[in-house]
N, C-alpha and C positions, 0 to 999 in steps of 0.2 A: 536492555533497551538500547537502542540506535543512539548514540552518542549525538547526530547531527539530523537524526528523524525528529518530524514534528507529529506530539503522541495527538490523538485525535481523541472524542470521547463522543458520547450520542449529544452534547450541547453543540462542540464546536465543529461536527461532522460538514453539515452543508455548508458552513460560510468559508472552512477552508478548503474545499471540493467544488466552489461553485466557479471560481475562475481560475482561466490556465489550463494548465497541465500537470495531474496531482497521480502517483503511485500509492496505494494504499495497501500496505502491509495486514490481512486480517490472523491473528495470532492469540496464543496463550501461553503465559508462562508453564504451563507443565507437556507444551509438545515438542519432542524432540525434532520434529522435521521443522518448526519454525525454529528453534532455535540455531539449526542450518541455513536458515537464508538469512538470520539475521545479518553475518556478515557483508555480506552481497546486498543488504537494504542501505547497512552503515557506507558503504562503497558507492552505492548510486547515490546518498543524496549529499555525499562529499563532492561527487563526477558533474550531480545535476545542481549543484548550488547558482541561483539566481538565472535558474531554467526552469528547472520545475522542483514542485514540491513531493517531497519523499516523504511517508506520514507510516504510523502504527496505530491500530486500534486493535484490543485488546478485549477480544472478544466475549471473555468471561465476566468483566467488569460493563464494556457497553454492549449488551445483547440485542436491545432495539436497533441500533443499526445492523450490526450482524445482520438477524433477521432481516430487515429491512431491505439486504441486495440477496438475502437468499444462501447465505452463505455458512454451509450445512457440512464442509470438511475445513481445515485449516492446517498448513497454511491455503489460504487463498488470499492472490496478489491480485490488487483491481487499478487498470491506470482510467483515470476519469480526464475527459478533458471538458471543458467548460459548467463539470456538472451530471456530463453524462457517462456513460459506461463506454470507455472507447475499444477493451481487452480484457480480458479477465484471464488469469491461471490459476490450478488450485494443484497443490504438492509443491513440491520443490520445483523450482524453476530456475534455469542457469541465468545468469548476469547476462549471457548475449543474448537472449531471446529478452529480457525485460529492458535492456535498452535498447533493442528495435525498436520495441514497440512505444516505448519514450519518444525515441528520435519521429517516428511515424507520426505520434501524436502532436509534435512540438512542428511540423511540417509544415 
């Protein structure tokens, strides 16, 4: 787990997703390709601290949200801004392509 991610769960999904600008790490403990970005989540939400929020949910434990954005491989990284879907990527995805799309959001 992200040392300085905020983990998410199907209760506190929309209230911490609803304002701002929120990265949602979608993951499970038995994938080896999320366990590759974990680094790179731990790293943005050191970079974005009192920017935006960098979160994990845990896809095998909250599946209603899963489901909920559709989210049928993992990892998939979703940056939400005010609530809405502002980007979505699914596999690995490098640190400079998810803090564009931070910065884009945070714009």
């Amino acid at each position: 787990m992200a040392a300085n991610a905020i983990e998410l769960t199907d209760a506190n999904f929309a209230t911490e997703t609803s304002k701002g600008v929120c990265l949602v790490d979608f993951w499970a403990e038995w994938c080896p390709p999320c366990r590759m970005v974990t680094p790179i989540v731990e790293e943005l939400a050191a970079d974005y601290a009192g920017k935006a929020k960098i979160c994990k949910l845990d896809t095998d434990a909250h599946r209603q949200t899963a489901g909920q954005f559709s989210v049928t491989a993992i990892p998939t990284l979703i940056v939400f801004k005010d609530g809405e879907v502002a980007k979505r990527f699914t596999g690995v995805t490098s640190k400079q392509d998810l803090k564009k799309s931070l910065d884009e959001a945070l714009a």
